[in-house]
C-alpha positions as semicolon CSV with decimal commas, in nm:
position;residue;x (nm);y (nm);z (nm)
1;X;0,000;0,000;0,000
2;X;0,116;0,328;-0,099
3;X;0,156;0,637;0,177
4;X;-0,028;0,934;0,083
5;X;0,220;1,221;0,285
6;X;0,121;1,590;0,327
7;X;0,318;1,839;0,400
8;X;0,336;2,202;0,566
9;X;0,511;2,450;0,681
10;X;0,369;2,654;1,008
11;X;0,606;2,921;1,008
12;X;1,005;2,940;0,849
13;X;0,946;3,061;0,510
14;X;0,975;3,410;0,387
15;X;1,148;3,475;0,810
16;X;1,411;3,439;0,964
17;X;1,287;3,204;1,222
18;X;0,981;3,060;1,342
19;X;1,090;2,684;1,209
20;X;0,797;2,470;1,231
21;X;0,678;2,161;0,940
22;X;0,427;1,916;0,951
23;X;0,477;1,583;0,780
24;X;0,209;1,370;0,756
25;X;0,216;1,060;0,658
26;X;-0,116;0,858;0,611
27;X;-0,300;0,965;0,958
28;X;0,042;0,960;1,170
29;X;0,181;1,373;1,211
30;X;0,538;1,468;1,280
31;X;0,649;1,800;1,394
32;X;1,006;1,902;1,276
33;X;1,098;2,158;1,495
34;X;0,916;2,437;1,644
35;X;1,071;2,760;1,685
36;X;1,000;3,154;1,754
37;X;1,106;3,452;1,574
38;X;1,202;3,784;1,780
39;X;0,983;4,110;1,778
40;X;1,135;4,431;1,673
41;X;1,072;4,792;1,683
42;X;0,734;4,745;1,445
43;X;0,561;4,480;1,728
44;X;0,555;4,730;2,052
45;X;0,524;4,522;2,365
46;X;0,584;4,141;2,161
47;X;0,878;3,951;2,297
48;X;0,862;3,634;2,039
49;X;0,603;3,567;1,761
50;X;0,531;3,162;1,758
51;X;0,351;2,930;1,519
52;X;0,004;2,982;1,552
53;X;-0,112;2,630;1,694
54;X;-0,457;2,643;1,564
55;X;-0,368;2,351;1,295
56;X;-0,199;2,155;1,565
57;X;-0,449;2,142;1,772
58;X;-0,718;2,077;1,540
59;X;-0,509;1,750;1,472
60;X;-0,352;1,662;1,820
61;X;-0,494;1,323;1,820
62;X;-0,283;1,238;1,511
63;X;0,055;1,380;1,653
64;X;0,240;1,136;1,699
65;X;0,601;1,289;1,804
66;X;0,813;1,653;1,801
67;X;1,142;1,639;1,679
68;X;1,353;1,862;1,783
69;X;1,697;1,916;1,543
70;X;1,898;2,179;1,793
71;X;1,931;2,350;2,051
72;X;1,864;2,754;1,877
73;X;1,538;2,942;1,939
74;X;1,460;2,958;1,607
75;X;1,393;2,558;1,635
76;X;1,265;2,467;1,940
77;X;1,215;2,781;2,162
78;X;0,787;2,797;2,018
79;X;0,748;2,482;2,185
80;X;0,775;2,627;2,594
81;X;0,423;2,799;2,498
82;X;0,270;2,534;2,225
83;X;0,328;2,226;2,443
84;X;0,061;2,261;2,674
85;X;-0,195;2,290;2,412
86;X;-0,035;2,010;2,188
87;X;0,127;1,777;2,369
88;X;0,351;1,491;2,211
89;X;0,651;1,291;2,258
90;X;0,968;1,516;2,185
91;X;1,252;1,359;2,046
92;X;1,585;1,583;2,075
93;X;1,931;1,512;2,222
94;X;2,103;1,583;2,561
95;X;2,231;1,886;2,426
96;X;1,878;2,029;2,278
97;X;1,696;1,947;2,618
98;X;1,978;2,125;2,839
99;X;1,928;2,394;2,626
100;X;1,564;2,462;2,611
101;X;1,472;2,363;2,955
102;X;1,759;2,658;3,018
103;X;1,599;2,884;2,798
104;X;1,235;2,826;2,956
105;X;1,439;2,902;3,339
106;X;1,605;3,209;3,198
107;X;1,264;3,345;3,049
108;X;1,022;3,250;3,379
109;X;0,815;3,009;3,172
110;X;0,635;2,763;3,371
111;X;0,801;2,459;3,215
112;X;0,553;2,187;3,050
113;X;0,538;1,812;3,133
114;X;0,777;1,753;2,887
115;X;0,783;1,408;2,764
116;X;1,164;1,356;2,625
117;X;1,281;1,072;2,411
118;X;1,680;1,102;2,418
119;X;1,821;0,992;2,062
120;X;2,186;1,009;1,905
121;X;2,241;1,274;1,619
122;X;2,345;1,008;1,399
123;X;2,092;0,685;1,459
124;X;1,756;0,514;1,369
125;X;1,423;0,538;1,563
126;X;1,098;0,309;1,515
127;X;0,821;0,603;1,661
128;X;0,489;0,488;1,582
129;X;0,558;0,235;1,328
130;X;0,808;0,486;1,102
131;X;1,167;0,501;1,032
132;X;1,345;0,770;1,131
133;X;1,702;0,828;1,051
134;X;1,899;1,108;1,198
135;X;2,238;1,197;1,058
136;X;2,440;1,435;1,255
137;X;2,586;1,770;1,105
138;X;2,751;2,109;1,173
139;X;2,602;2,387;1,310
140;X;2,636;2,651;1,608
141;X;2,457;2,438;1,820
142;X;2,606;2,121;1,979
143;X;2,459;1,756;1,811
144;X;2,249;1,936;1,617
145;X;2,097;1,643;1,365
146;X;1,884;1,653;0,995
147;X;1,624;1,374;0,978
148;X;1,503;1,125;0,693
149;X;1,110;1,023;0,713
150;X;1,139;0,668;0,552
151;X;0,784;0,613;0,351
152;X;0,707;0,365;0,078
153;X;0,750;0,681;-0,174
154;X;1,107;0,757;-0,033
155;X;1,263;0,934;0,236
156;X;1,109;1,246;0,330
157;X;1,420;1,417;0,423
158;X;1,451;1,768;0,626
159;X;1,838;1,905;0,680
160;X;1,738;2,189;0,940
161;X;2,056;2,397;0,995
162;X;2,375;2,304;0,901
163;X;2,698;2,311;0,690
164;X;2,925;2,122;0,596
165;X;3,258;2,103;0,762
166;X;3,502;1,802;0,786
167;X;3,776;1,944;0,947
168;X;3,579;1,997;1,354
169;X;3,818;1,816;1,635
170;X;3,510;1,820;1,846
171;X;3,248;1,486;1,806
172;X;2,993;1,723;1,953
173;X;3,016;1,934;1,595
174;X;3,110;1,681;1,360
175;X;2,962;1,653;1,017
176;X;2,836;1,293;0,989
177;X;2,888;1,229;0,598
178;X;2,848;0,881;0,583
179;X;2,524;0,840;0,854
180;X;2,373;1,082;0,516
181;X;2,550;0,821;0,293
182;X;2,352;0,535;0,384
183;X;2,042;0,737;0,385
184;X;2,107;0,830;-0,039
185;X;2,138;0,479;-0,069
186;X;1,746;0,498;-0,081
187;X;1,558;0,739;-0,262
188;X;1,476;1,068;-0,179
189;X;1,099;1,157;-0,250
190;X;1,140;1,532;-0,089
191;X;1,427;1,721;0,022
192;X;1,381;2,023;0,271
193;X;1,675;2,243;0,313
194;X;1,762;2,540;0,464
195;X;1,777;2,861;0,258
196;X;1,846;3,125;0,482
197;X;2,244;3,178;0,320
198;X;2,166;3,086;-0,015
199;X;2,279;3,341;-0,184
200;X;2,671;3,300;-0,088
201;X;2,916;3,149;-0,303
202;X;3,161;2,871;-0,200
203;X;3,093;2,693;0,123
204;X;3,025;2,832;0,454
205;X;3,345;2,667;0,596
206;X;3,587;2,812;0,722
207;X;3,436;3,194;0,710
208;X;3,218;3,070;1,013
209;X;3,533;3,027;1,271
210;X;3,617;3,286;1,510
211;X;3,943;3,154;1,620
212;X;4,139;3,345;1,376
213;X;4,005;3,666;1,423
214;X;4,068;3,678;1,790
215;X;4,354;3,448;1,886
216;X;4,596;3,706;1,847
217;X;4,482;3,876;2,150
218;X;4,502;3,573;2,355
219;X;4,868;3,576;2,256
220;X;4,965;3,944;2,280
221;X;4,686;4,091;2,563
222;X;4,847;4,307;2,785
223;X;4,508;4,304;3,010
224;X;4,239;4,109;3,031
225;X;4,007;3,980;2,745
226;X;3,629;4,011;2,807
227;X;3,437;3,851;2,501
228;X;3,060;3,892;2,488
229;X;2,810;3,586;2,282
230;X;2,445;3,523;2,255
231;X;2,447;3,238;2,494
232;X;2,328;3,012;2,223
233;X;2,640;3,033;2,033
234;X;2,779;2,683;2,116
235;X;3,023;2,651;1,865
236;X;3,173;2,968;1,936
237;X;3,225;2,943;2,323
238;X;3,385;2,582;2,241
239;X;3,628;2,829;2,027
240;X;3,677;3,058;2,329
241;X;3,759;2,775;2,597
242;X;4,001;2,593;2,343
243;X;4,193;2,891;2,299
244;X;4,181;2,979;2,649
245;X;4,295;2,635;2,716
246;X;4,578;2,673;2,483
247;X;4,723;2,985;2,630
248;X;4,696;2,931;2,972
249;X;4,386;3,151;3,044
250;X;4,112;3,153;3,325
251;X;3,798;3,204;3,237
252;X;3,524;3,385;3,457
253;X;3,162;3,410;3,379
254;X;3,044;3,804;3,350
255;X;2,730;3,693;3,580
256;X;2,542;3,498;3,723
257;X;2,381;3,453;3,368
258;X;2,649;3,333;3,156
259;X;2,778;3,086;3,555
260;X;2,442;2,950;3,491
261;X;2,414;2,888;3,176
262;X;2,799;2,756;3,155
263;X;2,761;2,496;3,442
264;X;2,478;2,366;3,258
265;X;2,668;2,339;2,926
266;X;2,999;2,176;3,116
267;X;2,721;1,918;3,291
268;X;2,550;1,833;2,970
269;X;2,882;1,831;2,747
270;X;3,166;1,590;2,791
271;X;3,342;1,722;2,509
272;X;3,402;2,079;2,626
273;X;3,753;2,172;2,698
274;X;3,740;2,290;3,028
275;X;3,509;2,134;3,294
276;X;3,217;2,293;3,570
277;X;3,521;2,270;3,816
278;X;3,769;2,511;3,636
279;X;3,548;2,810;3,595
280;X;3,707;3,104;3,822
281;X;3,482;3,109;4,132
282;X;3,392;3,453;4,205
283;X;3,565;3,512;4,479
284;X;3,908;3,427;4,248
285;X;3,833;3,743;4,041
286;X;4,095;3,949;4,196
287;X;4,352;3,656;4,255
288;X;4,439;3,577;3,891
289;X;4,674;3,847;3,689
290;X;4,446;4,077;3,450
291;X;4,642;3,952;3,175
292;X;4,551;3,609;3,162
293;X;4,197;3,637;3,243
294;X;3,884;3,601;3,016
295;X;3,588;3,735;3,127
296;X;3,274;3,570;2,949
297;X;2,919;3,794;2,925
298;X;2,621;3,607;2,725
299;X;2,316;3,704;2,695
300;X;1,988;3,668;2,505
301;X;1,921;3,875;2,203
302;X;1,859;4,278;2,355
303;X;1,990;4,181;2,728
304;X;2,328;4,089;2,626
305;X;2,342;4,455;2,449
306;X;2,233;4,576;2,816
307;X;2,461;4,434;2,993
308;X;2,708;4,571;2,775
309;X;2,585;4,924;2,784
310;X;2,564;4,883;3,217
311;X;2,942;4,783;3,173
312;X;3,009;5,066;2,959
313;X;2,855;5,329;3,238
314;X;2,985;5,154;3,532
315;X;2,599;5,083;3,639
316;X;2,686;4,687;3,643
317;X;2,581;4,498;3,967
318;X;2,944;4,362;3,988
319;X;3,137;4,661;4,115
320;X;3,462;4,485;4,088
321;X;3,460;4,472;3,689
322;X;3,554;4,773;3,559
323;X;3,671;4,861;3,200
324;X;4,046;5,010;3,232
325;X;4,224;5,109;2,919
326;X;4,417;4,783;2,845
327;X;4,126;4,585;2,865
328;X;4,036;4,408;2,529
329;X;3,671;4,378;2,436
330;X;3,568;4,115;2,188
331;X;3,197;4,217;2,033
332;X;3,167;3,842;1,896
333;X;2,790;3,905;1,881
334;X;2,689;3,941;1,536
335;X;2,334;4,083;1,569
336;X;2,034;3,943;1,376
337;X;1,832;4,262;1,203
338;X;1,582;4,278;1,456
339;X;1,841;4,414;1,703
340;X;2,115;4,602;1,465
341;X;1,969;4,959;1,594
342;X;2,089;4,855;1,977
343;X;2,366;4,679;1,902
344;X;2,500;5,021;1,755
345;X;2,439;5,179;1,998
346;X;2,603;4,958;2,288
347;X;2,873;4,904;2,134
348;X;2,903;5,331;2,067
349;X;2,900;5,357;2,497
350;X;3,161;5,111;2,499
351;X;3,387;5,245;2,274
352;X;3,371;5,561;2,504
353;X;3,493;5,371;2,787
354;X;3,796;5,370;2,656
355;X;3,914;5,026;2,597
356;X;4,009;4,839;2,311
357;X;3,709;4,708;2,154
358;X;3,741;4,424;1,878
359;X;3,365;4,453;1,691
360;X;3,317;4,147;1,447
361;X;3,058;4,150;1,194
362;X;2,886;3,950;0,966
363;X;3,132;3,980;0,678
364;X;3,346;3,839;0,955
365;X;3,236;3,580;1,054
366;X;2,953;3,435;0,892
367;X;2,657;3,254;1,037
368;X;2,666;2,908;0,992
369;X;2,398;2,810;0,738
370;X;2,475;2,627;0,417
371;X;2,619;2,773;0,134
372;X;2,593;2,726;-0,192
373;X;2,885;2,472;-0,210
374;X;2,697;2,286;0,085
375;X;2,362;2,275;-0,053
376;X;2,512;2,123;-0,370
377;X;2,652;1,864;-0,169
378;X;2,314;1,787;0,005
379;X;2,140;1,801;-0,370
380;X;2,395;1,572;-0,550
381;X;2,383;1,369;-0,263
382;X;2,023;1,282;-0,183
383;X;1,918;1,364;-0,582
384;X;1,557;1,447;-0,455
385;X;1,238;1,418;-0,676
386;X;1,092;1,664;-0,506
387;X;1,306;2,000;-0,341
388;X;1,154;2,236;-0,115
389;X;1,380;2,507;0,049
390;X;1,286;2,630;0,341
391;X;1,424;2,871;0,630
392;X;1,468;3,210;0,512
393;X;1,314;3,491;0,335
394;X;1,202;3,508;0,000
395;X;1,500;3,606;-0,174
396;X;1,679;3,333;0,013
397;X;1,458;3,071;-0,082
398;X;1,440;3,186;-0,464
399;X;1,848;3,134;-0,443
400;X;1,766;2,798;-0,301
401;X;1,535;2,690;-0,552
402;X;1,747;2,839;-0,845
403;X;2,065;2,664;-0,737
404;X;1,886;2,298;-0,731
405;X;1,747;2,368;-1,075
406;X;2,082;2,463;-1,230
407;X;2,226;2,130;-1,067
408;X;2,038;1,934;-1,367
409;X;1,985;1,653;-1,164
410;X;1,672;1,576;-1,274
411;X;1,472;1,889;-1,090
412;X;1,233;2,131;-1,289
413;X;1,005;2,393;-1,257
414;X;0,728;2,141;-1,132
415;X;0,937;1,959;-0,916
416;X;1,121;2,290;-0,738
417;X;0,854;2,464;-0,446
418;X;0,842;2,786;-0,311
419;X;0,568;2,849;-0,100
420;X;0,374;3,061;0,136
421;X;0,323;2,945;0,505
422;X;-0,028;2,695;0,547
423;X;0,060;2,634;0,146
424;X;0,056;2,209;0,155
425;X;0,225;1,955;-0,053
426;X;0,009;1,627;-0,129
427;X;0,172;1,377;-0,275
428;X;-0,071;1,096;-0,394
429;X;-0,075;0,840;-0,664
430;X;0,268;0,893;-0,797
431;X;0,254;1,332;-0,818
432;X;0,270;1,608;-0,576
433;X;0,015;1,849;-0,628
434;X;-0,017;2,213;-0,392
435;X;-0,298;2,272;-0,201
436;X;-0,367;2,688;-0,175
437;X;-0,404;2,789;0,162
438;X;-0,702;2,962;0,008
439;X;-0,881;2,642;-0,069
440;X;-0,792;2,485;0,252
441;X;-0,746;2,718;0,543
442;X;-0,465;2,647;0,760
443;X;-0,438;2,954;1,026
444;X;-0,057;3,097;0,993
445;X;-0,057;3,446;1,136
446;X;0,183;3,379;1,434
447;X;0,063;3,386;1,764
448;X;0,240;3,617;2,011
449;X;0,445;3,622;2,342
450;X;0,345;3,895;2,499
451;X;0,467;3,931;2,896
452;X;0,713;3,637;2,861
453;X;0,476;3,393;2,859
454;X;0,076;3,536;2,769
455;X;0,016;3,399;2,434
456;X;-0,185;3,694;2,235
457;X;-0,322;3,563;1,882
458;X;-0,473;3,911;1,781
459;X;-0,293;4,097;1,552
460;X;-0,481;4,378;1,671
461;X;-0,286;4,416;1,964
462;X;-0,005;4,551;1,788
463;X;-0,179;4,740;1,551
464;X;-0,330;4,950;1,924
465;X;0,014;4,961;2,066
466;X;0,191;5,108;1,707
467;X;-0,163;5,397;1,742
468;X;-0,072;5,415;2,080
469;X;0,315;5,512;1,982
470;X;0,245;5,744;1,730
471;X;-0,084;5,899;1,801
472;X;-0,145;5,865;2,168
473;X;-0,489;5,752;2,410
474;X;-0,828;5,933;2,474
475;X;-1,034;5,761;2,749
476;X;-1,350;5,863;2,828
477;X;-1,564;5,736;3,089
478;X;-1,881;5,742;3,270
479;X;-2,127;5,586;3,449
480;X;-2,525;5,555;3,360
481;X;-2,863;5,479;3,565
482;X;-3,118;5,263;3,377
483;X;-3,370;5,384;3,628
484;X;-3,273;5,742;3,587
485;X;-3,245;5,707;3,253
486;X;-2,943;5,990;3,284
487;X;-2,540;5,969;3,343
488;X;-2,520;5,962;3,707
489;X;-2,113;5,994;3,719
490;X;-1,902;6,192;3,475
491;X;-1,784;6,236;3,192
492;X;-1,383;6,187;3,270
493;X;-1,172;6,214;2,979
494;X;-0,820;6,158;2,972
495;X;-0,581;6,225;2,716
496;X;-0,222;6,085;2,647
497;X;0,045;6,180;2,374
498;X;-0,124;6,349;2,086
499;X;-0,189;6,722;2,173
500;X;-0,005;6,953;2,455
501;X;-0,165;7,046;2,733
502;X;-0,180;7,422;2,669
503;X;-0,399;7,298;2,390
504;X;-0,604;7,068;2,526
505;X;-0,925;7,271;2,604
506;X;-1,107;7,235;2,306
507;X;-0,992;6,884;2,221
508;X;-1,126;6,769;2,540
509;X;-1,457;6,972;2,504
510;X;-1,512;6,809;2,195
511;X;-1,489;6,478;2,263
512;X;-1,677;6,448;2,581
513;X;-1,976;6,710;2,354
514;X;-1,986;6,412;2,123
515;X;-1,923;6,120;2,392
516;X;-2,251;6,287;2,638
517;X;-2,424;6,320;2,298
518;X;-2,371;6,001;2,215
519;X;-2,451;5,841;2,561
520;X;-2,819;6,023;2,559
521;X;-2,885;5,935;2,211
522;X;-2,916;5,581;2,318
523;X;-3,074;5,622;2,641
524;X;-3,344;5,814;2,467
525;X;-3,426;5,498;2,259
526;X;-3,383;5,285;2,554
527;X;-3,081;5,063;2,444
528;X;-2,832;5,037;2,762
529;X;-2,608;4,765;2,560
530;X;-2,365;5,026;2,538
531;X;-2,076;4,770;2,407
532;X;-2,281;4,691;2,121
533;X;-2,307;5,059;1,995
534;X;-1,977;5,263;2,143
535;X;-1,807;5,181;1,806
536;X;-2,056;5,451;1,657
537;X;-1,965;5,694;1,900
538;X;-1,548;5,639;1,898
539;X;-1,586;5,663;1,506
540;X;-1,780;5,995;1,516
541;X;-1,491;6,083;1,776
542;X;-1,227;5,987;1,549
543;X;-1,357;6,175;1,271
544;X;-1,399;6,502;1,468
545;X;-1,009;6,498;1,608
546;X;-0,895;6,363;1,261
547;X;-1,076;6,704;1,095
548;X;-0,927;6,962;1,404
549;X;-0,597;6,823;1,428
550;X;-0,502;6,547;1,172
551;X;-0,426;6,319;1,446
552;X;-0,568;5,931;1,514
553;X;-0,585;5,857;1,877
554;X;-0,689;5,481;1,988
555;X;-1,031;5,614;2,174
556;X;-1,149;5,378;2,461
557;X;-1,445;5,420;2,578
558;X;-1,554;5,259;2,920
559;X;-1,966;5,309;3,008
560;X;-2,092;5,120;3,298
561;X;-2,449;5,058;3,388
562;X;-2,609;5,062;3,735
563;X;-2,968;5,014;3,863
């Protein structure tokens, strides 16, 4: 019997982030990864957007497991708020777990019953009657792992992150060519593979290695070396502690952050250099000669840029840290867009300090997603019948699909996808057809973390809190007696950040003219559902600031009824 297999993507294409696919396969679903993009400047008041779980839960008897490729938040960080809803085996590795049960302590997320299957990056699992085959590879994140769907039609095959590097002295970052040998040695029916650095010649390898940008100062500091990281940054930190190793450095953790977060690293990872037991305890700070100590900061996305701006001004809790002159400071935090504007300006304040500072950017060193030398590899490879790039945004995954049909390996413009979020793939009696997400609604528009841990799923939220930003708040208020039939208590109007005071007057005389009007209007007819009918007044409200003063307030009314 032939598998019919459906596929679709909840979030991860045309973003940066947000990774989540469905696979499904007869009735049985699988959920590859489950991620969160950040918020920025445009979403007031949103800490992550997450896949909007509406689809998942709608099929929640059917999912049968969550697999998890790595530890980054762009894979598995959706998953602290989805879980509860949608709750499924997880399968994931030592590494991954360690690293989102950390990231669900450091955010004050109530963490979910998680159930955890433990697999090896490279190995085989039976989960609910399927073959899974997981083949380790290369990316900033420790045993990170692609995954091969085995169905009668081929392997259903999905690389998440990675890159291809043969040349890692570390087992916890090694490329596994030969687990994705034995997989080729069956067909590939689909091929899903990550887009988001597309567009760059050659292979990602080396460009992605910090060591040679930095080592120099680990040979010729005169003072001590602070180097700040987004704490996911695996790969890099392994750099750090080998070359610290190497030259005879202690390291010291910045805070109590980056302690935490590095004893749980150390516990989880028998491959790091240095162990839990040879981080500087902190009352060794002042015992060890400033010139061969490394101070570690990490952070997550806009708090590491705080903590180095506190640094900068000498506002840090720690009052024994102090930048001097001869200290060297290693910005090896390349910032994702979102948070370019206060990375700037950090790093401006602690250039004023008036210590060395070392800023690497992307040009730098590169993130670590394949290029187009590693995708070929993947292509020529696997040889799929089917190629879907995913992760990225739409330019990247037009370079993705352009690159596997110049690879003439059999792929065409019928074979090559580039979709839309809630867009499916059927594939049925020998062809893959698309399924609009017009013609069978699948609910995409993320859902949002709003408070570190309230999940909001109204876009209008945002849409209130950019009005609020830019045109400001009228509230008007009162209070009404059905037996009376009259407004017992008020009107109260307040006004916030769209007109100055001195010219309030006749703003405010306006509105509450046309708010009482409004109000007796209805109690002359009788109708006390005020909720029902306050949109009429706020839109004759609107209209009437709009025409004095060309501004757009959000106008909230608030009209209570007693008797």
């Amino acid at each position: 019997m032939k598998d019919t297999i459906k596929v679709v993507a909840l979030g991860g294409l045309d973003e940066n982030g947000r990774e989540c696919y469905v696979v499904e396969v007869n009735d049985d679903l699988f959920v590859f990864d489950c991620g969160l993009s950040f918020a920025d400047k445009t979403s007031p008041g949103i800490d992550y957007f997450i896949p909007n779980e509406d689809y998942l839960v709608e099929h929640k008897d059917k999912i049968k497991a969550y697999i998890l490729t790595h530890g980054h938040d762009e894979n598995m960080g959706g998953i602290l708020y989805v879980y509860d809803h949608v709750p499924a085996p997880i399968y994931c590795t030592k590494s991954t777990r360690a690293i989102l049960l950390a990231q669900g302590e450091f955010n004050g997320v109530k963490i979910p019953k998680f159930d955890f299957h433990i697999v090896e990056p490279s190995s085989t699992v039976e989960i609910s009657g399927h073959l899974f085959h997981f083949f380790q590879t290369t990316h900033n994140a420790p045993k990170s792992f692609g995954v091969a769907l085995e169905t009668s039609e081929g392997n259903v095959v999905y690389t998440s992150d990675f890159i291809v590097d043969y040349t890692v002295d570390n087992s916890e970052f090694r490329f596994d060519l030969k687990a994705l040998s034995n997989i080729a040695d069956k067909p590939t029916l689909l091929l899903m593979a990550d887009s988001k650095s597309a567009g760059h010649e050659g292979y990602c390898a080396p460009r992605h290695r910090l060591s040679p940008h930095v080592e120099k100062y680990f040979v010729n500091s005169q003072g001590r070396l602070f180097i700040c990281l987004f704490y996911q940054n695996i790969y890099r930190l392994y750099e750090i502690f080998n070359l610290a190793k190497a030259h005879r450095k202690k390291i010291y953790p910045y805070d109590d952050f980056t302690r935490r977060f590095l004893e749980i690293m150390l516990t989880e990872d028998e491959q790091m250099v240095f162990k839990k037991e040879d981080l500087l305890a902190k009352e060794d700070l002042l015992r060890v000669k400033q010139e061969d100590l490394v101070i570690i900061m990490l952070g997550k996305e806009n708090d590491l840029y705080d903590s180095i701006y506190s640094l900068s001004n000498h506002t840090n809790q720690d009052k024994r840290i102090s930048l001097i002159p001869t200290d060297t400071f290693i910005i090896a935090a390349v910032p994702i867009p979102t948070l370019e504007g206060v990375a700037t300006q950090s790093t401006d304040y602690l250039y004023r300090s008036g210590c060395h500072v070392v800023w690497l950017k992307g040009k730098d060193v590169v993130a670590m997603h394949p290029g187009q030398d590693d995708l070929k590899l993947m292509l020529s490879l696997l040889k799929p019948k089917y190629y879907f790039p995913v992760r990225g945004s739409y330019v990247n995954l037009m370079s993705n699909a352009r690159l596997a049909l110049s690879m003439k390996i059999g792929l065409n413009h019928s074979s090559v996808f580039v979709l839309d979020n809630g867009t499916q793939l059927h594939y049925q009696d020998d062809k893959m057809t698309i399924i609009s997400n017009q013609t069978d609604r699948i609910h995409t528009i993320p859902s949002m973390v709003d408070g570190l841990g309230t999940v909001k799923g109204d876009t209008l939220l945002v849409d209130d809190r950019k009005k609020l930003s830019v045109d400001g708040v009228a509230v008007l208020a009162a209070t009404v007696s059905r037996k009376e039939k009259r407004i017992i208590a008020g009107p109260d109007c307040q006004m916030r950040g769209f007109v100055f005071v001195k010219d309030a007057e006749p703003t405010l005389k306006l509105m509450t003219n046309i708010f009482v009007d409004g109000i007796n209007a209805l109690i002359k007819e009788n109708m006390f559902d005020f909720d029902s009918y306050s949109s009429v007044i706020e839109e004759k409200i609107k209209k009437s600031i709009h025409r004095e003063i060309s501004r757009d307030p959000l106008i909230v009314l608030s009209i209570s009824v007693v008797d």
